[in-house]
N, C-alpha and C positions, 0 to 999 in steps of 0.2 A: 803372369798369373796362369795358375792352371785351369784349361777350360776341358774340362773331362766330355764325352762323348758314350752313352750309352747304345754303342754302336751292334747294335744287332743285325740288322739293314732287315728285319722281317719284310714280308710285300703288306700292304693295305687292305682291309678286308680278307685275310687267310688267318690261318691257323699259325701259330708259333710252335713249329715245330721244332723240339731239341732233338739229337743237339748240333743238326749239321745245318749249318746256316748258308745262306745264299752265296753265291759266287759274285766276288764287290765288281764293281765299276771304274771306269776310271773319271768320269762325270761324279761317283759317291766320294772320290777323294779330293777329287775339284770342291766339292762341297766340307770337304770339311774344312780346308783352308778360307773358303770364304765366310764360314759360321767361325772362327779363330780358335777350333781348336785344336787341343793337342797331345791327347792321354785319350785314347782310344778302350774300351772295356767290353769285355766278353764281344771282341771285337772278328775274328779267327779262328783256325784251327784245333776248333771243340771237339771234331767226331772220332775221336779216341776211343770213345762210349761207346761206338758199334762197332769198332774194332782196329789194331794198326792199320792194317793193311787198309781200312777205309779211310783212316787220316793219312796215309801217305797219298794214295790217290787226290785229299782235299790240297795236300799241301804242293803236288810238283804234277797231276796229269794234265798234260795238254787239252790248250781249249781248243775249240774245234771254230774253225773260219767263218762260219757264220757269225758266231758270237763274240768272236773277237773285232768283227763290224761296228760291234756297239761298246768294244772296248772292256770283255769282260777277261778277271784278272782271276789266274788260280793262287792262292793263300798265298805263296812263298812270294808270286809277282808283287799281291796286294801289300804285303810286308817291304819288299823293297822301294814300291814308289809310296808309302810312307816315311821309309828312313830319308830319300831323299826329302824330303819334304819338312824332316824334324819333327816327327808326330811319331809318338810312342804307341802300337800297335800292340796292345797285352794280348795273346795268345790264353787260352782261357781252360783249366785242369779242372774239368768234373769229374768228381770226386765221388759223389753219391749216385753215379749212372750206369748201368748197365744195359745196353738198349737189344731188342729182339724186333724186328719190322719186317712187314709181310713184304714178299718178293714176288712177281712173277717175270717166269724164265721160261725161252723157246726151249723144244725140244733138245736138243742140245748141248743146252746149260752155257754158253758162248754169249746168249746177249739177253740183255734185262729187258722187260716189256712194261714193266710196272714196279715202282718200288714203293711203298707207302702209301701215295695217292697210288692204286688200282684200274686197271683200265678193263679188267675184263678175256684176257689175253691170255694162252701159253698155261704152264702147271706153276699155280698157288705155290708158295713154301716158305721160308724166313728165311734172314740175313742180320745177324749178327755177333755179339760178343763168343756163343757158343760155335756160330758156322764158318766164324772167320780165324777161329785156333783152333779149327779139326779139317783144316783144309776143304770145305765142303764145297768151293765154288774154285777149282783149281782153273778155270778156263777165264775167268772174271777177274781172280783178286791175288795177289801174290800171297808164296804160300808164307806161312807162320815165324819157318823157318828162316827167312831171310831176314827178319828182326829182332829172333832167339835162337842163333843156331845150335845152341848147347840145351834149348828148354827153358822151361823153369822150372825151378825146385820148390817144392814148398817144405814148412817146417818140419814133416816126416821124414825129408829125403825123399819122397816121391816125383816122377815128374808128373807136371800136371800137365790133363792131357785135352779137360774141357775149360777151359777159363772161365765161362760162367759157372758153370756147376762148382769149382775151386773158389771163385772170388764172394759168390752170395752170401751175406748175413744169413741168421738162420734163428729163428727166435727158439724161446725154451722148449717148445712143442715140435722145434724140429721145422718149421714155415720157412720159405723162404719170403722176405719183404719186398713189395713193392715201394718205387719213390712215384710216389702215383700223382704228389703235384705237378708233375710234368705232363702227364701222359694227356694227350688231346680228347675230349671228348665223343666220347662213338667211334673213336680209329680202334683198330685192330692192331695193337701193337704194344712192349709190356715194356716196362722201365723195372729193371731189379734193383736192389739194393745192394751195395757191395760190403763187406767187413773190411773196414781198414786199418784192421788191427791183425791181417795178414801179411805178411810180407813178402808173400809170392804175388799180393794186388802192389805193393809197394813197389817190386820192382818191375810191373807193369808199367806204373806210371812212372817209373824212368823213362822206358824208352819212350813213352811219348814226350816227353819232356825234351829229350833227344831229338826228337823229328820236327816238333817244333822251333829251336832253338836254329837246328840245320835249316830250316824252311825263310829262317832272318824273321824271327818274330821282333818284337821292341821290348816285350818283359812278358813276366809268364804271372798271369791269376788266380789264384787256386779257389774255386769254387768249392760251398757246400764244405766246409772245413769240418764243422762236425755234426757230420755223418754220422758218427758213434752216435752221438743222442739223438737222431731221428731215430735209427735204429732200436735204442733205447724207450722210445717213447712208441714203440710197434712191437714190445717182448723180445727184444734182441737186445746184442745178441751172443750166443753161445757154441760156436761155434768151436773146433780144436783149439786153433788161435786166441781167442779168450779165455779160452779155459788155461791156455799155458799160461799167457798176460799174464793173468789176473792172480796166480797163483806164485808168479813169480814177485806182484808188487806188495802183496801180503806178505813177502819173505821181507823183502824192501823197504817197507813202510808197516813195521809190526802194531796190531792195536789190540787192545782187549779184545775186545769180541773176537777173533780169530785164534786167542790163544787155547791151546787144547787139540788146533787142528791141524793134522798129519801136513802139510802143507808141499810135501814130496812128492804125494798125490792127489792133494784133492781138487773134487772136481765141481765148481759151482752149481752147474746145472743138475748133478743128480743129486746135491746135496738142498737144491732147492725142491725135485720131483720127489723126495723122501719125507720133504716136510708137506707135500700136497698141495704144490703153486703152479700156477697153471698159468698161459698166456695171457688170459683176463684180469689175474691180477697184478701183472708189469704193463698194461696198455697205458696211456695218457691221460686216461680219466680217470687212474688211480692214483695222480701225484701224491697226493696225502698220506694215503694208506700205504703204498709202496716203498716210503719212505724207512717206515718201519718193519721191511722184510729183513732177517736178519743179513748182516755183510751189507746190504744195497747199495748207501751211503759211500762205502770203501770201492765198491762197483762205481759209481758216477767218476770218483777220484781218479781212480785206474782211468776210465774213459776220458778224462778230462787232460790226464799226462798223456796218451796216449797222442792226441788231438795236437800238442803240441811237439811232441816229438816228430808226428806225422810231417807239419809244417816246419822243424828244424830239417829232416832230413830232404824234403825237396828244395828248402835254400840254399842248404850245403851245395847238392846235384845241381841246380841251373846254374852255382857260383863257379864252381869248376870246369863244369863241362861248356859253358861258356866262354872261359876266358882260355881253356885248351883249343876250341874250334874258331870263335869268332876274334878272341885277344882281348878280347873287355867281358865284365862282370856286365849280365842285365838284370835289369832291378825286378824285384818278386813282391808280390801282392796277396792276399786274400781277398775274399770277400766277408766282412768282418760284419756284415749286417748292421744292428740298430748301434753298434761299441758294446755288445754284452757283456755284462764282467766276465763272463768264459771265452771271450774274444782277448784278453788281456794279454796270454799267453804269449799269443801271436803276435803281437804287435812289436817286437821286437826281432824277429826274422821280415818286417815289411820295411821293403824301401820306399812304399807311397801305401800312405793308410785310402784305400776304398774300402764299402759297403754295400749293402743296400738298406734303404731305408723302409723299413714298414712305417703302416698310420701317418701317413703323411696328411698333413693339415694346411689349410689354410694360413692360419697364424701360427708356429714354430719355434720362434727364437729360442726359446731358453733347450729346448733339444740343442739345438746349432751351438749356442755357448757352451754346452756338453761338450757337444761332437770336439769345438775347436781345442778343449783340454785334454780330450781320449784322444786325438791326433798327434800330440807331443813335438809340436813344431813343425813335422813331418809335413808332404805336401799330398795332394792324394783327390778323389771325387769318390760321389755316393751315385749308385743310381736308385730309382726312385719304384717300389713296388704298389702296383694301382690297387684300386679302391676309389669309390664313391667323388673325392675331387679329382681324380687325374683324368677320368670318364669327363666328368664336367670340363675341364680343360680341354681334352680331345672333341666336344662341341663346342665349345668356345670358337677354337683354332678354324673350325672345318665352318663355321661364320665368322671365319674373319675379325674375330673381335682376341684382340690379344693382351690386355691388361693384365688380366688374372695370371695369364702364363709370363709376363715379365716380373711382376711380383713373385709368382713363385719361383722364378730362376736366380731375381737380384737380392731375395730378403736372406738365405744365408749365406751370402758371399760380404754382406759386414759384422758379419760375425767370425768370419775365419772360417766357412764351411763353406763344400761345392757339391751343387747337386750337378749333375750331368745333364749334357743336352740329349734329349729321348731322341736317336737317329735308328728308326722302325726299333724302337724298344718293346721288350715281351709286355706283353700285359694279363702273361699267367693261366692263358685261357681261360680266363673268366669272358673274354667277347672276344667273337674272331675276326682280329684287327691289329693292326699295332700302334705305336705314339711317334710320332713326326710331329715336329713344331711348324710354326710358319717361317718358310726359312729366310724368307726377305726380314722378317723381326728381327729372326736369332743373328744373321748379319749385320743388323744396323747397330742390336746388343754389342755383339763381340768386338765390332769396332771399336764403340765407346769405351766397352771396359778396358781394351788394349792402350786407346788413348789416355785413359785415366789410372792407368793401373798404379799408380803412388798415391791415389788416395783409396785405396785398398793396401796399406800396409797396415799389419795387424800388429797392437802395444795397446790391450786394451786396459783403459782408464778406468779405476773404481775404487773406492773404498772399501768394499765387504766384500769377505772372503768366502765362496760356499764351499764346504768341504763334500767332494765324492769322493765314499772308500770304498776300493772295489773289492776288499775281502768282506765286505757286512755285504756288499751290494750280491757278490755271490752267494753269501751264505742263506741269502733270502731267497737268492734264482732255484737254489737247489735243496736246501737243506731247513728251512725253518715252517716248509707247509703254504708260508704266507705268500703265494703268488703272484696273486692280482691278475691285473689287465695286462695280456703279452706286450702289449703296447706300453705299456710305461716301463717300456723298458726293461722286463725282468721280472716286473712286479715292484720296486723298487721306488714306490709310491710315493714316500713325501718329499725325497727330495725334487723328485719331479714335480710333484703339482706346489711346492714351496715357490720353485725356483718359476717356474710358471707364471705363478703370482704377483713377485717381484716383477718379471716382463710385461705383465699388463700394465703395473705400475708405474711404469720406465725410470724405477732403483736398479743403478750401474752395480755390477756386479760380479764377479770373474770365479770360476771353478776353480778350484786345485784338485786335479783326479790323484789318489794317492793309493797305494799300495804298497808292499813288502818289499820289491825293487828301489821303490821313488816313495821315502814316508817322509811322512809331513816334517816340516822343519821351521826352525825360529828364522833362516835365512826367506824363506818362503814367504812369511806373516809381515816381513819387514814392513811393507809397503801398506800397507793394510790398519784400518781402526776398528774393524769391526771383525767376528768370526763366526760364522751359523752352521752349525753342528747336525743337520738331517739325518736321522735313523745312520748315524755314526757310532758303531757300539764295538769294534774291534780294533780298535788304534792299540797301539806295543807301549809297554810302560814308555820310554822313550820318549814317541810321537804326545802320551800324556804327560809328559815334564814340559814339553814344549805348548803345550796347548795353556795348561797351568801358570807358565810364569807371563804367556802372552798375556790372561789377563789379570795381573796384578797391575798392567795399566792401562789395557782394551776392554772392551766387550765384547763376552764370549753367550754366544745362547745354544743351547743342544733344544730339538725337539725331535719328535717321532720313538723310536726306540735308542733309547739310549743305554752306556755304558754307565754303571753305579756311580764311579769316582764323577764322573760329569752331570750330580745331582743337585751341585749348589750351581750350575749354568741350564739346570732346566727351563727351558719356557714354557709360562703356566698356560697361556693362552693357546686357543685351539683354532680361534679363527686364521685364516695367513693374513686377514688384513692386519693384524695386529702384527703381524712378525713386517711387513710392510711401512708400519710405523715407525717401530722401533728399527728400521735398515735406516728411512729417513731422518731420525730424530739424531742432532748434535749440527756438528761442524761440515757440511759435507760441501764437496768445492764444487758440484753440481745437482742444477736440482730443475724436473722437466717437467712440463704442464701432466696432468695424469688427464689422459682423453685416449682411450682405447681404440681411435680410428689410428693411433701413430706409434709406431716405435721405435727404438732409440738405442744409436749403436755409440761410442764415443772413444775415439785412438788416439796418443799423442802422433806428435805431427808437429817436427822441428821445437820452436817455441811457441807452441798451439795445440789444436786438437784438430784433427778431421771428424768433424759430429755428423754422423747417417741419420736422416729420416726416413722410415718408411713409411708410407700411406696406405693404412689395408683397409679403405673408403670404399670398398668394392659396392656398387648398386649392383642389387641382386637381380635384380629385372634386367637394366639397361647392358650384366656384364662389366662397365666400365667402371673404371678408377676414378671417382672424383674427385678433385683438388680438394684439403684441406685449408681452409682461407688462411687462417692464422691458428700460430702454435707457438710458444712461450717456452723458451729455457732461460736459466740464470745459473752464472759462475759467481766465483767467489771472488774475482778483482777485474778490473778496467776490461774492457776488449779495446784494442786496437782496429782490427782491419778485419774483414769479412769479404771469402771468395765464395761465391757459388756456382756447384753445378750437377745438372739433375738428367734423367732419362724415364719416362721419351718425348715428353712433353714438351720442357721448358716452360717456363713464363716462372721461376720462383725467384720470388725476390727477399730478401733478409736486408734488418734493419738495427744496427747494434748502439746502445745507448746506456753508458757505464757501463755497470756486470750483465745489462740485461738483451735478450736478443729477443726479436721477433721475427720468424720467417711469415711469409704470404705465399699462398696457393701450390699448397706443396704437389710436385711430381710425383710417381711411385717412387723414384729414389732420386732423395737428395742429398747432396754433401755439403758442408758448409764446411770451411777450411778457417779457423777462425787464429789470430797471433794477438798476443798481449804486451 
């Protein structure tokens, strides 16, 4: 099993500073072994962001004797006493950083006195992305040159001579953008935003990619993948580089609107400052209205190939240069956030699907059954972005009361999802702190899940089919206005709270995410008697012959926005309890008490099923998980034999009689291993 580790190692009570993280221990890697994991994330060798020369220093300068007392490892060490160890240390490529931090230096520029945190000392000045490619600290940091010794070129032939000034977005008005979620509150210090639709920053982040790799990372992560549309959603950006792009994917990808236009030269942004558009109206709070600025639409597109090209060509680079320096390909990642349908892309350049998860909830599931179809069998973890429960979690923990946080670690792990164990995880600076579990818990956890890991094998059992298309799901994200709550995923509403619905119900259920690569198929439906159609409105003639003949002998329903030819499978009804009915109504070979303290996972298993219960019984006062006394499922023929086994409690006992089973006093998580 993958037991992912959100390993930032932040300190407790400080500020999460990006992007150079603490120097690890050798006690932080005794601990990961003893918590069982083994996929390490935004774990390393991040400060790229403030410049090479600062990440060679993270990646190979000597520690100094004091500190190696306590056993403290510089990057490339911390990399090698994880490969001994078999734990995958992802190396972590931010993408959308550019970092600038205040400095202070003795007279002589030889030795730092203050770097970010400030003490008061020597002459003030900055350190980085600009001062570390113009040589500015020649006694401190090596120079430029010994990482480019021919330069770099950018698209004019120029060489560039200031790397920030060369790499920043730059919106229509000329701004450059800030990535200001990072930047810490009341610090003096700025986070730019880069254009990564340059390819003098492109081949920046080769060579970090390069010194990582040299350094013995375990796989490399690419953060903040698309940057173009933060960019995007701050009036960027327009910079040279765009303007070639974009000019050249309208040669590319010809569309009406563009026809008439010199396309040899033209140039977006004056042809936007001619029509009288101004930074105000591309900010984030014109999604609507910006939609309809002429070209815009073809702008997102552009930005969206862009994004994934970006993510092909560092695949390609860690594939090769990899297997030239080390002799093995290491496996590459994103950070794919909530599975957006503009994360799609990508997901095919990842050798292990991560994220990060927004709106994280209490109860979850039908996300998670998502997540485990946007995974594509792949193996991979999420880490978890705070908010309102993860605060409550981090009091829980710091009283000793740990229910909540086993819950939230074990409910989407039977689902086929992994959230990460938070080891000093960011938490955004929204509070200056980070997230550490109880690590006696997360040890007792990761034991048992290791002991039990074959009843975590994922073949999930269901009758009805929900259909995710991720080109209606994108067409919503970007293009139709309707975008709802960022938390549902895109906006992308009803199949979310449809599917939602059914999970409070505990109607077994399985996604099919389908796209232009992977469309829907008769082979797909095989196993299936039912098919529900959620604001499914771009399926290919094709995917509609196969939907068509499915039901000449299934049940097919479309709701939400639907496609015309799927008017005679519309469902009239508006409530979801009613689509709830009709999942349960007929032949179904499982059928579970509906009590919203329990949820309900179900995998074949030999000649049986492994059936998950969770318990989300939580007393809000006491904190704690109380037993559920008894809970009712029924199959459709005989049970034979019944094994049980739960964490952290124990005491549950199940009681099988003909089709029907009874468990008593359920755990947070119970398996019941059932054969017929």
């Amino acid at each position: 099993m993958v037991r992912g580790m959100h390993y930032m190692c932040w300190f407790r009570e400080d500020w999460n500073y990006h992007p150079s993280m603490m120097s690890k221990r050798l006690q932080q890697v005794d601990d990961i072994v003893s918590m069982h994991g083994n996929l390490l994330l935004w774990s390393c060798l991040g400060s790229g962001a403030i410049g090479v020369p600062y990440l060679y220093k993270e990646a190979f300068e000597k520690i100094q004797p004091r500190f190696k007392f306590y056993g403290y490892l510089n990057d490339s060490e911390f990399c090698r006493e994880c490969e001994k160890r078999d734990i995958a240390a992802y190396a972590v490529l931010w993408k959308a950083q550019l970092w600038e931090f205040p400095i202070e230096l003795n007279k002589e520029e030889d030795t730092i006195l203050g770097l970010n945190k400030l003490v008061g000392q020597g002459t003030k000045t900055y350190l980085g992305m600009s001062e570390l490619s113009t040589n500015r600290y020649p006694k401190l940091f090596d120079p430029i040159e010994k990482f480019f010794p021919d330069g770099i070129t950018n698209s004019n032939g120029e060489k560039v001579k200031d790397f920030l000034e060369e790499f920043s977005a730059r919106t229509l008005d000329n701004k450059q953008i800030l990535s200001s979620w990072l930047m810490v509150p009341g610090h003096d210090h700025r986070c730019y935003s880069p254009c990564a639709n340059n390819p003098s920053y492109m081949t920046y982040m080769k060579k970090l990619l390069e010194i990582m790799i040299d350094a013995g990372a375990g796989g490399i992560l690419l953060d903040e993948y698309d940057v173009q549309l933060h960019v995007m959603n701050n009036s960027g950006c327009f910079c040279k580089d765009c303007i070639k792009g974009f000019r050249q994917y309208l040669k590319d990808h010809p569309c009406e609107e563009a026809a008439g236009l010199n396309l040899d030269t033209f140039d977006y942004r004056a042809y936007l400052k001619e029509k009288g558009y101004t930074d105000d109206d591309l900010k984030a709070q014109q999604l609507d209205a910006r939609i309809e600025i002429p070209l815009y639409k073809q702008f997102i597109k552009f930005n969206l190939f862009r994004m994934e090209d970006d993510m092909r060509q560092i695949y390609d680079h860690v594939k090769v240069y990899s297997k030239k320096t080390r002799g093995k390909e290491l496996p590459v990642s994103a950070n794919l956030y909530n599975c957006l349908p503009h994360a799609h892309g990508l997901r095919k350049y990842c050798d292990t699907i991560n994220g990060e998860k927004g709106g994280i909830k209490t109860r979850q599931d039908a996300f998670y059954k998502f997540g485990y179809s946007f995974m594509d069998d792949k193996k991979g973890s999420f880490i978890e972005d705070p908010n309102e429960i993860i605060f409550q979690l981090i009091d829980d923990i710091d009283h000793n009361k740990n229910d909540a946080y086993c819950l939230f670690m074990l409910e989407p792990l039977v689902h086929g999802f992994n959230i990460s164990i938070s080891y000093g995880g960011w938490l955004m600076n929204f509070k200056k702190d980070s997230f550490y579990p109880n690590l006696e818990t997360e040890r007792k956890m990761g034991a048992w899940l290791d002991s039990h890991d074959s009843l975590f094998k994922m073949d999930p059992a269901a009758d009805l089919a929900v259909v995710y298309d991720q080109r209606s799901a994108l067409d919503v994200e970007f293009f139709t206005g309707n975008y709802g709550d960022p938390n549902k995923e895109g906006g992308f509403r009803t199949f979310f709270d449809v599917t939602g619905g059914l999970c409070e119900k505990n109607v077994l259920y399985n996604v099919l995410y389908i796209n232009d690569e992977q469309p829907l198929t008769a082979e797909q439906l095989k196993k299936y008697k039912k098919l529900l159609l959620p604001d499914v409105y771009l399926l290919s003639k094709e995917e509609k012959k196969v939907v068509d003949a499915f039901a000449k002998t299934h049940e097919v329903r479309a709701l939400g926005r639907i496609d015309r030819d799927f008017f005679p499978y519309r469902f009239q009804y508006t409530k979801f309890a009613e689509v709830t009915d009709w999942a349960l109504k007929g032949t179904s070979f499982f059928t579970a008490e509906s009590d919203i303290r329990v949820g309900t996972a179900l995998h074949h298993a030999g000649n049986g099923y492994n059936l998950h219960l969770i318990n989300y019984n939580l007393n809000s006062i006491s904190r704690e998980i109380e037993p559920v006394k008894n809970y009712k499922v029924k199959f459709d023929k005989p049970i034979k034999n019944v094994t049980v086994n739960s964490f952290p409690h124990g005491g549950v006992t199940a009681k099988a009689e003909g089709c029907d089973l009874e468990v008593h006093n359920l755990d947070i998580e119970t398996v019941i291993t059932i054969g017929f």
